[in-house]
C-alpha positions in Angstrom: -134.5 -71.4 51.4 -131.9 -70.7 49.1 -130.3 -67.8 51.0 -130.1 -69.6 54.3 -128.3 -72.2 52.6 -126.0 -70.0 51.1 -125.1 -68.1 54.0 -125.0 -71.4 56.1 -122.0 -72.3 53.7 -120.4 -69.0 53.9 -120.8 -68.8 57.5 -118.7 -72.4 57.5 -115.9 -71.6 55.0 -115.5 -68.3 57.1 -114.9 -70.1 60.5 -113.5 -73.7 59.2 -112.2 -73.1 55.5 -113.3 -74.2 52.3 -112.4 -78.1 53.1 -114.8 -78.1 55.8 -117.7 -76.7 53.7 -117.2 -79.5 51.1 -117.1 -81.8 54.3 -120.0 -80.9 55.6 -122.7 -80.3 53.1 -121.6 -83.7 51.8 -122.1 -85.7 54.8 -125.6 -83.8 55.7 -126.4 -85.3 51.7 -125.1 -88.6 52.8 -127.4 -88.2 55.9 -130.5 -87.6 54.2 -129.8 -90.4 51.7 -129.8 -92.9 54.6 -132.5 -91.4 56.3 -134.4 -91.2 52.7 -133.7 -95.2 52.7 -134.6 -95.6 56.0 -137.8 -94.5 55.3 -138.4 -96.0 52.1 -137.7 -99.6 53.9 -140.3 -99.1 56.6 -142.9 -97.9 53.9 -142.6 -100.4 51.2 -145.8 -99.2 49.6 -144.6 -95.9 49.2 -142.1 -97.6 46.7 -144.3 -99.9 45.4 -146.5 -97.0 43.8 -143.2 -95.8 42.0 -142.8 -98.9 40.0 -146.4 -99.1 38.6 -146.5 -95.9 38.0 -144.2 -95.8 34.9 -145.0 -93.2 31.9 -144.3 -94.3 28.2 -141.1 -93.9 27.0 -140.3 -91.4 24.0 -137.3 -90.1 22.0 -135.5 -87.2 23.0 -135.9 -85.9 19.7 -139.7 -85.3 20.2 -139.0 -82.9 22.9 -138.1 -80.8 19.5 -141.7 -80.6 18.3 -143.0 -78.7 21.9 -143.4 -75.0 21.7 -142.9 -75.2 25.5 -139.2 -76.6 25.1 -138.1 -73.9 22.8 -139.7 -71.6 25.0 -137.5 -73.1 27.9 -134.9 -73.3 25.6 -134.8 -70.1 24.5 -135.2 -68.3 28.5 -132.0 -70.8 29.8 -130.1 -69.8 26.7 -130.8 -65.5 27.6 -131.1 -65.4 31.6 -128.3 -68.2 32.7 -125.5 -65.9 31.4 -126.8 -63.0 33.1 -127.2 -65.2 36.4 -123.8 -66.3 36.3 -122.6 -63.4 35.5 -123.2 -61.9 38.9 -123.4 -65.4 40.7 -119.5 -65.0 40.1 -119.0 -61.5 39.8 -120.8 -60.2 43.1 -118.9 -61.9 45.5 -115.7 -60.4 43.7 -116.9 -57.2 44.0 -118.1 -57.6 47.6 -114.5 -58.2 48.3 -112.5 -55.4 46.3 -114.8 -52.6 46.3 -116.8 -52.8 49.1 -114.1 -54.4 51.5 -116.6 -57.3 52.9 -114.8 -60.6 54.1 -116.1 -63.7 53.4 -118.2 -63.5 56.0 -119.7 -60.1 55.6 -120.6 -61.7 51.9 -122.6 -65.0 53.2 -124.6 -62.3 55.5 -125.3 -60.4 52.3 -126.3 -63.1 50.3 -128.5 -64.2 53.2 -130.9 -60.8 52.3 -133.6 -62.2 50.6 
């Protein structure tokens, strides 16, 4: 799903601009937050369950003591730099080595 989207953004930037991609996604999020509410109104005990269900609340502190935070920690703190890295620099190159236009690079990025 992830590769559609991205492509779907490119594809919109490369025929409307930048403005219009910023446009759009955010009034297809405004969408589903009225159609989320929408549905949430006509199923009252769908938000009913929500409210009883509540877990105990705990310091963010005691996170500390879980080997499974550190190990989450830990994974963030070594793979996001190397995701960003090309996140940022792939496009770039795209562009100057390869000669793709923007919209050559959403059809890229839309290889899964």
């Amino acid at each position: 799903m992830r590769s559609e989207r991205f492509s779907f953004v490119g594809g919109i930037i490369y025929v409307a601009g930048w403005r219009s991609a910023f446009l759009i996604t955010g009034i297809f999020g405004f969408l589903r937050v009225v159609i989320f509410q929408i549905f949430i109104r006509r199923h009252p005990e769908l938000s009913q369950t929500d409210k009883t269900a509540t877990l105990p609340r705990r310091p963010w502190i005691e996170l500390l003591a879980y080997r499974e935070t550190w190990a989450v920690f830990i994974c963030r703190f070594l793979a996001d730099p190397v995701w960003y890295f090309y996140l940022f620099w792939i496009p770039s190159f795209l562009s100057q080595e390869r000669g793709l236009h923007l919209g050559g690079i959403a059809l890229v990025a839309g290889i899964p």
